[in-house]
Structures are given as structure tokens and as C-alpha cells.
N, CA, C and O atoms as a GROMACS GRO file, in nm:
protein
  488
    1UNK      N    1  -0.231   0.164  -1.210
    1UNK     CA    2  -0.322   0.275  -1.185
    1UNK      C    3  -0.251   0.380  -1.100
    1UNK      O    4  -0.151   0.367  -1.030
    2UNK      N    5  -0.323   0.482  -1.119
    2UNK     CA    6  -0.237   0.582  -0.999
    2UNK      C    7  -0.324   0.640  -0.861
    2UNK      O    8  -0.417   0.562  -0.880
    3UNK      N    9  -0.358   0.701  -0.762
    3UNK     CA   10  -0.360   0.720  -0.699
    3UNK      C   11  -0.480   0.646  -0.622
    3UNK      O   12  -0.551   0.577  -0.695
    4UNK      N   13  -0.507   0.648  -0.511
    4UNK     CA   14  -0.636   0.544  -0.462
    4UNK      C   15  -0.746   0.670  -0.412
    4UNK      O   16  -0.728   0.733  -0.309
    5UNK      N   17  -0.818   0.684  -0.470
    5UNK     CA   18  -0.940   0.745  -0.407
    5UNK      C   19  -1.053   0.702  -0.395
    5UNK      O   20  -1.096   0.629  -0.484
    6UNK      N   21  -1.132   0.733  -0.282
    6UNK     CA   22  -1.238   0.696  -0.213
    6UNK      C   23  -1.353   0.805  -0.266
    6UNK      O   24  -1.298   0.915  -0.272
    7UNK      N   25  -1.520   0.814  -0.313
    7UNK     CA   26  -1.597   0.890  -0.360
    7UNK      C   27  -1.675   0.885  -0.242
    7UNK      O   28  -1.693   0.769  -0.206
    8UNK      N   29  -1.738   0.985  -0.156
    8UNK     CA   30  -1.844   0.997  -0.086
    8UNK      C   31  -1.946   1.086  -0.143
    8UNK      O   32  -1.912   1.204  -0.156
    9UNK      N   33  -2.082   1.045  -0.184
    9UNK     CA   34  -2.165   1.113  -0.190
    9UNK      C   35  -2.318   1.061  -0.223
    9UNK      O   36  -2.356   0.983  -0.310
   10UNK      N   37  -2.379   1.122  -0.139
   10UNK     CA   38  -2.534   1.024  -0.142
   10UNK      C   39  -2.622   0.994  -0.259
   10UNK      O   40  -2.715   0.914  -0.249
   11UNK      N   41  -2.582   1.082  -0.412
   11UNK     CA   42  -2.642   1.107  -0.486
   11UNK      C   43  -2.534   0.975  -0.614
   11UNK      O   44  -2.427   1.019  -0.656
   12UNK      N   45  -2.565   0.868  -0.649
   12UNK     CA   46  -2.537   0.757  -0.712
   12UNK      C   47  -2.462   0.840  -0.841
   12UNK      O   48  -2.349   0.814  -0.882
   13UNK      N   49  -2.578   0.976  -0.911
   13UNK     CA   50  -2.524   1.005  -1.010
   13UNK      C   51  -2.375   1.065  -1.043
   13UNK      O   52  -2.293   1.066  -1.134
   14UNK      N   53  -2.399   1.124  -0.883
   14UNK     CA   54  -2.271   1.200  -0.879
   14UNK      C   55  -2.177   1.147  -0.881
   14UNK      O   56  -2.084   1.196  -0.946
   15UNK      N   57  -2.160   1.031  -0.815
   15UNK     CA   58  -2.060   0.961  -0.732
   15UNK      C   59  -1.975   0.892  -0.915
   15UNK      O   60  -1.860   0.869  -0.951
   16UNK      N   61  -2.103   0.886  -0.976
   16UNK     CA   62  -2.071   0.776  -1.116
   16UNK      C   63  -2.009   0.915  -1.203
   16UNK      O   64  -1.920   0.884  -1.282
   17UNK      N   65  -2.041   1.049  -1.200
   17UNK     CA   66  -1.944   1.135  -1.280
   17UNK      C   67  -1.807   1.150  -1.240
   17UNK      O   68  -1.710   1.149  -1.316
   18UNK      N   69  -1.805   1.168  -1.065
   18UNK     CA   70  -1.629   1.179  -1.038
   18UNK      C   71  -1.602   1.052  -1.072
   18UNK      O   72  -1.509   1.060  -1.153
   19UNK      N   73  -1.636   0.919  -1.052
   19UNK     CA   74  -1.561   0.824  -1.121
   19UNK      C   75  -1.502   0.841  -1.231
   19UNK      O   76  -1.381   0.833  -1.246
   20UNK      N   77  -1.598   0.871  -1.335
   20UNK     CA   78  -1.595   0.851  -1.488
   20UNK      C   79  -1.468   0.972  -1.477
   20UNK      O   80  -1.353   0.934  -1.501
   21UNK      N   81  -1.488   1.088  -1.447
   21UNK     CA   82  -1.366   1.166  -1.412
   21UNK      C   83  -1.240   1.134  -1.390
   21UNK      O   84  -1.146   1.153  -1.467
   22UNK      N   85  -1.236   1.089  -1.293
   22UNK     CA   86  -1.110   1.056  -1.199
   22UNK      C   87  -1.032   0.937  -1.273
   22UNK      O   88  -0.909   0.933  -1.286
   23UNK      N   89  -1.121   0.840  -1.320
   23UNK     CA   90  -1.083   0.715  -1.394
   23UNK      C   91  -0.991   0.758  -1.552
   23UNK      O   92  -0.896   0.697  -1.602
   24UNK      N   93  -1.065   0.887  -1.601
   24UNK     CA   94  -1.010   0.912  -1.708
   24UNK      C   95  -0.878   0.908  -1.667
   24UNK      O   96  -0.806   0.811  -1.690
   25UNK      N   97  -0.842   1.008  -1.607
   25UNK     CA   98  -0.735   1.048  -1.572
   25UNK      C   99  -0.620   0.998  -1.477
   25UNK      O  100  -0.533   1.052  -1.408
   26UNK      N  101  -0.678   0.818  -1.516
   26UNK     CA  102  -0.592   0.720  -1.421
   26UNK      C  103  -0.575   0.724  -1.267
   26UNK      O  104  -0.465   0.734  -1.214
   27UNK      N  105  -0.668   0.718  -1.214
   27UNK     CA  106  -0.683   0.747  -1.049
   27UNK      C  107  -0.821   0.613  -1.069
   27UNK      O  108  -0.912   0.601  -1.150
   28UNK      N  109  -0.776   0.532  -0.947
   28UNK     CA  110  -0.815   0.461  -0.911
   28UNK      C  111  -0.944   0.443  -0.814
   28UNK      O  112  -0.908   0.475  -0.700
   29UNK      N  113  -1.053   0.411  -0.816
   29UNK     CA  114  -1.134   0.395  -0.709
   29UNK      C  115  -1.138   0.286  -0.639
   29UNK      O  116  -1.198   0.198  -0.700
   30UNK      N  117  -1.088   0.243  -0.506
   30UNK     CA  118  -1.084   0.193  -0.437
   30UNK      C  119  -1.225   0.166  -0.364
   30UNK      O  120  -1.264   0.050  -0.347
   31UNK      N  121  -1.292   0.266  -0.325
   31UNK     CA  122  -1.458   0.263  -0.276
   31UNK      C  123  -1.518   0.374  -0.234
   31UNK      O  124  -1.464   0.465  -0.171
   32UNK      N  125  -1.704   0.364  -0.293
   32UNK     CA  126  -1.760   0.440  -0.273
   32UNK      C  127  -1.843   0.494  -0.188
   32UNK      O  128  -1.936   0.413  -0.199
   33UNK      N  129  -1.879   0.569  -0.112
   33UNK     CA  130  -1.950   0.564   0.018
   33UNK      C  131  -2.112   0.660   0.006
   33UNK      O  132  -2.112   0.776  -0.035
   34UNK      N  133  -2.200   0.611   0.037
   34UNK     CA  134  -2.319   0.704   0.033
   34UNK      C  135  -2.318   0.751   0.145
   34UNK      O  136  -2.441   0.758   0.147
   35UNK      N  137  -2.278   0.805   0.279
   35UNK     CA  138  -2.338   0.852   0.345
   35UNK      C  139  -2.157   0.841   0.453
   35UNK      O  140  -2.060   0.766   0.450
   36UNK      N  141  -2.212   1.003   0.562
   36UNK     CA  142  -2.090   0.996   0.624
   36UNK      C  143  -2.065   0.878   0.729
   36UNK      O  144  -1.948   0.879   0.766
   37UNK      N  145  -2.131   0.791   0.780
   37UNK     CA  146  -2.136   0.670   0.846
   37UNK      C  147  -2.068   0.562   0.799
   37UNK      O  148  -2.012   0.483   0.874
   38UNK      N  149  -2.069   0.550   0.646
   38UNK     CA  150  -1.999   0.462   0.556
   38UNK      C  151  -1.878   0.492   0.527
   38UNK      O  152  -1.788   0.409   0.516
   39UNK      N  153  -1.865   0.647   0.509
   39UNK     CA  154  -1.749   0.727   0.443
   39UNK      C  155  -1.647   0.671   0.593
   39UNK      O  156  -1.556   0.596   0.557
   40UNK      N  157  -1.650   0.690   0.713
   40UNK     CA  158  -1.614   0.676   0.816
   40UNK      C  159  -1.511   0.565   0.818
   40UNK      O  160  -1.391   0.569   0.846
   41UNK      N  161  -1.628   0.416   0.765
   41UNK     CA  162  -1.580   0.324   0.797
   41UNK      C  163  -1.482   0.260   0.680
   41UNK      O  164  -1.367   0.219   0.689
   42UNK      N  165  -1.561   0.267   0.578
   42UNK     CA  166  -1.437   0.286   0.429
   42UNK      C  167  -1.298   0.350   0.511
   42UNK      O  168  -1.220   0.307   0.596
   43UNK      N  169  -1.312   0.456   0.447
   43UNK     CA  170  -1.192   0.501   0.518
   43UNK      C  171  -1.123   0.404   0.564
   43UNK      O  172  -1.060   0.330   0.487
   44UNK      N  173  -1.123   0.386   0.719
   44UNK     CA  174  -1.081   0.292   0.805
   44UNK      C  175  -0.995   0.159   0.703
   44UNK      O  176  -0.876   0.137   0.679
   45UNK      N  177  -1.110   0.099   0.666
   45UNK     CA  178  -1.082  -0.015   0.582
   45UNK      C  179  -0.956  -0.007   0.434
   45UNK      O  180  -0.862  -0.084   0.415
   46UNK      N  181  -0.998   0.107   0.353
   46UNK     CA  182  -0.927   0.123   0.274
   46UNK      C  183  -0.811   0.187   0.273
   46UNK      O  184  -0.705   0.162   0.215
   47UNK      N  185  -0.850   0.288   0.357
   47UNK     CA  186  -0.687   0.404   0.370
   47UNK      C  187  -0.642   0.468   0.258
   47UNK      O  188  -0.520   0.484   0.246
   48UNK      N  189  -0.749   0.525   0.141
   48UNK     CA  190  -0.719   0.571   0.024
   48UNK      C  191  -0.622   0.694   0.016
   48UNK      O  192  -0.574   0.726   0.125
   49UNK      N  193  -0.588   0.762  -0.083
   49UNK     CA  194  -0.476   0.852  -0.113
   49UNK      C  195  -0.544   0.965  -0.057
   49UNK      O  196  -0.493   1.033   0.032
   50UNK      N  197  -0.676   0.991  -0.117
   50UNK     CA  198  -0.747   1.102  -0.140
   50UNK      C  199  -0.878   1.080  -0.097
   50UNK      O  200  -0.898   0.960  -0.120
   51UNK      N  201  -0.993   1.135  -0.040
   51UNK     CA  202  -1.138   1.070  -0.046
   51UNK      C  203  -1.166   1.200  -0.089
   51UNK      O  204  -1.097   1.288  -0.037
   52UNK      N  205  -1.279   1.246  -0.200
   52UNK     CA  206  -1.409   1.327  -0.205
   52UNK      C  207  -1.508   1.330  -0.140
   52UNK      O  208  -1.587   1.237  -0.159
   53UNK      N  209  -1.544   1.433  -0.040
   53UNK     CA  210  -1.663   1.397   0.049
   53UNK      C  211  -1.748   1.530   0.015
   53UNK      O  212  -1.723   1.650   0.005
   54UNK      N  213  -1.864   1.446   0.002
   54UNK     CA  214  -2.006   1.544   0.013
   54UNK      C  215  -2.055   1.627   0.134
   54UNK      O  216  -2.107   1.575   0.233
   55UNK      N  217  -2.034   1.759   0.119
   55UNK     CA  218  -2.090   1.820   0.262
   55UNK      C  219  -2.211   1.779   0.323
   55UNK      O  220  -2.208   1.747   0.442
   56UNK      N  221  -2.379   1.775   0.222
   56UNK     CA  222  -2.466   1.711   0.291
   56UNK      C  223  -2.510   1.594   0.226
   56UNK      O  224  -2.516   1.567   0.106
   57UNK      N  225  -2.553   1.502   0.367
   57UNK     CA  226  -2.565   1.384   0.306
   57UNK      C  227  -2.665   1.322   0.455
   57UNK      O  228  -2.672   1.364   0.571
   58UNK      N  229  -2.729   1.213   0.388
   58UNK     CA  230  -2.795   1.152   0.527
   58UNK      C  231  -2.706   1.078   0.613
   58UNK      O  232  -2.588   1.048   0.590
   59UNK      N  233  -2.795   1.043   0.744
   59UNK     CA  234  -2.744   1.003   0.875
   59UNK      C  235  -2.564   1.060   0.920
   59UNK      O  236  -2.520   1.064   1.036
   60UNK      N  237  -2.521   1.082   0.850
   60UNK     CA  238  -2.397   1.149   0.946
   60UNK      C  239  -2.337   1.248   0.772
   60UNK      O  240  -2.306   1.200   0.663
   61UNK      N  241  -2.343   1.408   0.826
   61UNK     CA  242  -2.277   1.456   0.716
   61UNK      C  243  -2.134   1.502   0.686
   61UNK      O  244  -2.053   1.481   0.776
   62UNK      N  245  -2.097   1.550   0.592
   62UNK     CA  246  -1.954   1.552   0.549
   62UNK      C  247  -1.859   1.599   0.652
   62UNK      O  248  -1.750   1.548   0.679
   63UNK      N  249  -1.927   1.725   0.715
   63UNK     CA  250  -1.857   1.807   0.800
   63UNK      C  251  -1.808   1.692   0.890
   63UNK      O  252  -1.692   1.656   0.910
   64UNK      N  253  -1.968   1.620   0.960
   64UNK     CA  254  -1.857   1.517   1.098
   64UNK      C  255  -1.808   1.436   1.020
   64UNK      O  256  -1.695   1.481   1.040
   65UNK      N  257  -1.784   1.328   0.922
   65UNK     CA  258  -1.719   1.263   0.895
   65UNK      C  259  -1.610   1.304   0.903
   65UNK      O  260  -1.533   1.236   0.971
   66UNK      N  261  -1.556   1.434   0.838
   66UNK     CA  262  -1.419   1.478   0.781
   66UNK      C  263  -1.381   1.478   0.982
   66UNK      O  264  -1.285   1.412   1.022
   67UNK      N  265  -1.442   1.535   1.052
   67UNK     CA  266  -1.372   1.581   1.164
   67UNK      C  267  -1.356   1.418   1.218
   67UNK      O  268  -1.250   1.415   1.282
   68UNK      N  269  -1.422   1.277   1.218
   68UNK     CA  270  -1.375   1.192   1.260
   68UNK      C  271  -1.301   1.116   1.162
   68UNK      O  272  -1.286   1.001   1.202
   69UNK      N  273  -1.245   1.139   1.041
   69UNK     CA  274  -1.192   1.074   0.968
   69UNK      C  275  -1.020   1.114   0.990
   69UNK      O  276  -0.921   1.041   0.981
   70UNK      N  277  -1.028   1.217   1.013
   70UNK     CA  278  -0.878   1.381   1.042
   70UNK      C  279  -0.865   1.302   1.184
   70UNK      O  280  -0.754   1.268   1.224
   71UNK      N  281  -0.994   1.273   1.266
   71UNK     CA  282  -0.924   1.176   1.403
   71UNK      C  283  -0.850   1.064   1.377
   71UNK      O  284  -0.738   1.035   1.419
   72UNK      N  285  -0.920   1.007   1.306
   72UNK     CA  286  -0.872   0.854   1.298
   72UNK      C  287  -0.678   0.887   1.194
   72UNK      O  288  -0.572   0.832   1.224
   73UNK      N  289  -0.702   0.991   1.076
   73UNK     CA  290  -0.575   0.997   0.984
   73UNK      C  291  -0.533   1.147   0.968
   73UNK      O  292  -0.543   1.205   0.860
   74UNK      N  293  -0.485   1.206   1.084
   74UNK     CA  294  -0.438   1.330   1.051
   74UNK      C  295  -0.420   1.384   0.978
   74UNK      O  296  -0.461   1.498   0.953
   75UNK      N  297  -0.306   1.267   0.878
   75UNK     CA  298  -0.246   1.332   0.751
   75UNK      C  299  -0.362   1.301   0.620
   75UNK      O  300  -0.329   1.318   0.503
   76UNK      N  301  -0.486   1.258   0.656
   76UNK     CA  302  -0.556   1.222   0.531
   76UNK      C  303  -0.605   1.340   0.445
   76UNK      O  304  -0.623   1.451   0.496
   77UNK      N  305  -0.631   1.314   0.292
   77UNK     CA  306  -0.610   1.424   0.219
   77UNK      C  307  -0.795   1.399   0.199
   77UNK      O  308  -0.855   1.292   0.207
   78UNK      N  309  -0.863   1.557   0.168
   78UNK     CA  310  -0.980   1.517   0.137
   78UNK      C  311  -1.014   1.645   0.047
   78UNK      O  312  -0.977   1.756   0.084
   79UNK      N  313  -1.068   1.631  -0.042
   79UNK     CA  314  -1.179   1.767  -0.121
   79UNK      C  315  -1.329   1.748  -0.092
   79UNK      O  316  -1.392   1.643  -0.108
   80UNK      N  317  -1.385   1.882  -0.041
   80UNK     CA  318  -1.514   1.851  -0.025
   80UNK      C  319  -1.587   1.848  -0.133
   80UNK      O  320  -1.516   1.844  -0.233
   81UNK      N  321  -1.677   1.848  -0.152
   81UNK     CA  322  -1.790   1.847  -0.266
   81UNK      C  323  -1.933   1.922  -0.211
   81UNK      O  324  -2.002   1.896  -0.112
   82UNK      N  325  -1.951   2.030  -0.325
   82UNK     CA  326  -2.078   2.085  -0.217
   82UNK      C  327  -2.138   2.123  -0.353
   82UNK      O  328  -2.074   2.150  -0.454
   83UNK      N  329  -2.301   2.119  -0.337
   83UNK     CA  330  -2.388   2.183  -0.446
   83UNK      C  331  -2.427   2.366  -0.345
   83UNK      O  332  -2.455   2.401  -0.231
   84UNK      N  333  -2.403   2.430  -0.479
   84UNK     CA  334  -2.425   2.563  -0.427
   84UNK      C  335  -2.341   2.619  -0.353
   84UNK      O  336  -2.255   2.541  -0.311
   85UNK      N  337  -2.328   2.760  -0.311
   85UNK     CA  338  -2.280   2.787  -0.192
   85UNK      C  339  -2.263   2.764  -0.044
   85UNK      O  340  -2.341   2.841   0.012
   86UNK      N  341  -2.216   2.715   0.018
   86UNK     CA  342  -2.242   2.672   0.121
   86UNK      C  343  -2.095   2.713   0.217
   86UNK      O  344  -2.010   2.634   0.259
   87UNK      N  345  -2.100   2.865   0.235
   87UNK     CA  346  -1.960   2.884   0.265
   87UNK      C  347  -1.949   2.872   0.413
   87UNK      O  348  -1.873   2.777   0.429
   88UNK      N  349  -1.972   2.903   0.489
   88UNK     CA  350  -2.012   2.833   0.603
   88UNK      C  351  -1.924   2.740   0.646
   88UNK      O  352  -1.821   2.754   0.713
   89UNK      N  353  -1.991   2.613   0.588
   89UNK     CA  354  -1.977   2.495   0.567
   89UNK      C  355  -1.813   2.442   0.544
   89UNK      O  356  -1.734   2.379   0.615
   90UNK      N  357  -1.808   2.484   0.444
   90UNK     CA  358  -1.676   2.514   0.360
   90UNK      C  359  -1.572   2.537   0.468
   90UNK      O  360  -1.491   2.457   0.515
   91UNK      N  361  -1.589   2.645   0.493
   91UNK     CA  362  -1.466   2.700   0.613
   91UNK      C  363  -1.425   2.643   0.703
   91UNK      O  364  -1.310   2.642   0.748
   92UNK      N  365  -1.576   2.555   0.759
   92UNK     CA  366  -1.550   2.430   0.866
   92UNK      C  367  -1.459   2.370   0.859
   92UNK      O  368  -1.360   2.377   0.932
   93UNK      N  369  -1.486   2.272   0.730
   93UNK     CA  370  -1.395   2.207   0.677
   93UNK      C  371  -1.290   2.249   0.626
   93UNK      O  372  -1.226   2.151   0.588
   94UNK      N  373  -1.228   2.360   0.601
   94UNK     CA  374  -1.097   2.389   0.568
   94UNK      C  375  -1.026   2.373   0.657
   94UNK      O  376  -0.910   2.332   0.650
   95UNK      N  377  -1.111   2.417   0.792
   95UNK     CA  378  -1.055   2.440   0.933
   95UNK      C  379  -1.002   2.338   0.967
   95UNK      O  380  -0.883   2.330   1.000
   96UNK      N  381  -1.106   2.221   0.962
   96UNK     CA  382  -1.050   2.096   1.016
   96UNK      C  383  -0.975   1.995   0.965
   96UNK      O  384  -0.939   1.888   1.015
   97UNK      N  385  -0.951   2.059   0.828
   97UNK     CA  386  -0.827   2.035   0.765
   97UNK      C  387  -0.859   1.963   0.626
   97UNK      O  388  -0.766   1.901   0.575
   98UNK      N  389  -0.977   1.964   0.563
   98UNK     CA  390  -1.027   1.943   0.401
   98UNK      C  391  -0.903   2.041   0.326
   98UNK      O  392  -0.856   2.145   0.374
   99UNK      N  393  -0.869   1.985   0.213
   99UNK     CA  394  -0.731   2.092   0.173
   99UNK      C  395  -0.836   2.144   0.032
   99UNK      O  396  -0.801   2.256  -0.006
  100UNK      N  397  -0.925   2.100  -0.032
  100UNK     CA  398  -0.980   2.233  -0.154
  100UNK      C  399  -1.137   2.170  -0.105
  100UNK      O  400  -1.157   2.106  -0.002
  101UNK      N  401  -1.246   2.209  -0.213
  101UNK     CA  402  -1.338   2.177  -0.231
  101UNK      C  403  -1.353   2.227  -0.434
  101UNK      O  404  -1.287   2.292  -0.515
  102UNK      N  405  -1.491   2.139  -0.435
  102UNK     CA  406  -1.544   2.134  -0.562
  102UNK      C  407  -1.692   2.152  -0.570
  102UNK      O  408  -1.769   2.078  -0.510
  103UNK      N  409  -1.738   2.271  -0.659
  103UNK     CA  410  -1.875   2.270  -0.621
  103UNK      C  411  -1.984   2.230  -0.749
  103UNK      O  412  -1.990   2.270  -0.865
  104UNK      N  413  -2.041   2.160  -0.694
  104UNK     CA  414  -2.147   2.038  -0.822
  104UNK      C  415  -2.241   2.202  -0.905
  104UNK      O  416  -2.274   2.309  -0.855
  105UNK      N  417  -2.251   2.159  -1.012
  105UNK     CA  418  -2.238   2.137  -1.091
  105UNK      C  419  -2.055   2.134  -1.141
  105UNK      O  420  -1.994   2.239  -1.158
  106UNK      N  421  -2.006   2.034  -1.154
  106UNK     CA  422  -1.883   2.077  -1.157
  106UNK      C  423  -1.800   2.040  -1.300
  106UNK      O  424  -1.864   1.964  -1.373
  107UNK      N  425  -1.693   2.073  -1.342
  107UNK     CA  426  -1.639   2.080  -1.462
  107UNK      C  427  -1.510   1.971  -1.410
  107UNK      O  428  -1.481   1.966  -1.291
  108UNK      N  429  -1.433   1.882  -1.519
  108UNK     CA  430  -1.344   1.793  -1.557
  108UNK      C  431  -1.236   1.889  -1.522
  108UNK      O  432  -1.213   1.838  -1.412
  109UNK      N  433  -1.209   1.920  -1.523
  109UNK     CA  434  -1.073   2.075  -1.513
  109UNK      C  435  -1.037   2.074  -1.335
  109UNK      O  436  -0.944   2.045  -1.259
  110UNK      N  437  -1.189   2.127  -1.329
  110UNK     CA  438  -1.163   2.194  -1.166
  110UNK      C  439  -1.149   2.034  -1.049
  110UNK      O  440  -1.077   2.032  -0.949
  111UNK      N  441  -1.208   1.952  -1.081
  111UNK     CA  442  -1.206   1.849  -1.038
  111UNK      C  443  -1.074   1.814  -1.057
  111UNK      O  444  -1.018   1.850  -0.954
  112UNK      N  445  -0.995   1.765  -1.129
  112UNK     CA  446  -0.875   1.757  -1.128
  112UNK      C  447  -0.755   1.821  -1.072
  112UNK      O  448  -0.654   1.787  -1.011
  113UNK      N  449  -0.821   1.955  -1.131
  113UNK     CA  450  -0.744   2.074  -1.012
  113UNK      C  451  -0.695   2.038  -0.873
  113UNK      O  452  -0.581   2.021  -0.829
  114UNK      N  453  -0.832   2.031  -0.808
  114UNK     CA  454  -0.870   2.033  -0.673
  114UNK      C  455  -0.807   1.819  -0.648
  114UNK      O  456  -0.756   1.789  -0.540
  115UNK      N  457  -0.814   1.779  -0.687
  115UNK     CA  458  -0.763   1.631  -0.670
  115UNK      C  459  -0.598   1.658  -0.692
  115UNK      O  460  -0.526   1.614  -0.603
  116UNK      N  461  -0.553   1.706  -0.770
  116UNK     CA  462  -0.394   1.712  -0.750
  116UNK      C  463  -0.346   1.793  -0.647
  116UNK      O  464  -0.251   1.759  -0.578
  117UNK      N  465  -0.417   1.921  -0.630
  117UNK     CA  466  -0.361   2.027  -0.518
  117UNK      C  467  -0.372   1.940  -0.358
  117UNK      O  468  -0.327   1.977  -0.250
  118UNK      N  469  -0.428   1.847  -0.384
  118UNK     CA  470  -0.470   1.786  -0.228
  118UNK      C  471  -0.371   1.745  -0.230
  118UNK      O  472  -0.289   1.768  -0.141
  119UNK      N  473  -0.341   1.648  -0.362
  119UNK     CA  474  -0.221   1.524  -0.358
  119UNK      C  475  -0.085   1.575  -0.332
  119UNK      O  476   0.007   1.512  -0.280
  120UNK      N  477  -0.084   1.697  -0.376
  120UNK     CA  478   0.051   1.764  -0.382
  120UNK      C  479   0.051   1.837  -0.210
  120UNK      O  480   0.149   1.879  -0.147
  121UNK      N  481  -0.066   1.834  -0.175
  121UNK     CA  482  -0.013   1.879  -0.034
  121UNK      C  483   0.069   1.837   0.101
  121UNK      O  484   0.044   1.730   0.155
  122UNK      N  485   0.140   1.900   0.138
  122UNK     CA  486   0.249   1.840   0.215
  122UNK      C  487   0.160   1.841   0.413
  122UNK      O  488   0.223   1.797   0.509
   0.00000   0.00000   0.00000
């Protein structure tokens, strides 16, 4: 298989399209997280290539996860995932070091896009 990625996002359906996605295209899921509390601790546990994280989500959201996940793995690579605009949001996380995002309704293309440009980031 090729790369290890981790899916965060509270919505089951979603989480089962970037799979079906990501899987096409030989990338591995290692584990999935509903919520940034989980995403946190995954992490930790798995140490994937890449994680997808959902900006909102219950009990802890994307934004703090990413900022305690960037604590725990500086160099960790992440794309956010956001429904709608949410630029704001977005910028946070660029700031704190998310390298693209992807916004739901989302297309096979851009998802991939945004999953290699992370991978390829130095």
C-alpha cells in the first residue's frame, strides 16, 4: 500500500467517501477519527503520513486538534476539510501549519490534489 493516512470527520458518510477515495488511489487508512479528541489521540498512536481533519466537529474541533497535534508532531502533514466557506477558519489553520484544505462537497481530483501537495511538502 502506499501512504498511511488518518480520516477525521464527525460525519460517518464523509469519512466513508475519502476512504473510498484515497483507497482508490492506493493510500492506506490506518484510522478513523470522529471527533478532535479522538483525532488527537489516533494520531499519537498511529503516526500516519497524512491525516484529513474536519474543521467543525463535536467536543474538540479541527482548529484545536491541528494546533495540539503540530504540538505533539511539528513535521505532521494535514489537509483540512471544511463544508462551505469558512475562511476564517482556514487561515487559522494554514497558520498553524495545515499545508492545503478541501472543501465538501468535494471532487476525486481535488482531493488527491490536496493529499499529494501535503505529501510532497518539505
Amino acid at each position: 500500500m502506499g501512504k498511511r493516512i488518518m480520516i477525521v470527520d464527525d460525519a460517518p458518510v464523509v469519512r466513508l467517501m475519502l476512504k473510498d477515495i484515497l483507497q482508490h488511489y492506493n493510500f492506506e487508512i490506518v484510522a478513523e477519527a470522529k471527533n478532535g479528541n479522538e483525532a488527537v489521540e489516533k494520531y499519537k498512536q498511529f503516526r500516519p503520513d497524512l491525516t484529513t481533519l474536519d474543521v467543525t466537529m463535536p467536543e474538540k474541533d479541527g482548529i484545536e486538534a491541528l494546533e495540539e497535534i503540530m504540538a505533539f508532531d511539528k513535521d505532521a502533514r494535514v489537509v483540512m476539510v471544511t463544508a462551505i466557506d469558512q475562511r476564517d477558519s482556514l487561515m487559522k489553520a494554514i497558520k498553524l501549519g495545515a499545508l492545503d484544505y478541501i472543501v465538501k462537497p468535494f471532487e476525486d481530483d481535488r482531493v488527491i490534489s490536496a493529499v499529494n501537495k501535503a505529501l510532497s511538502a518539505i
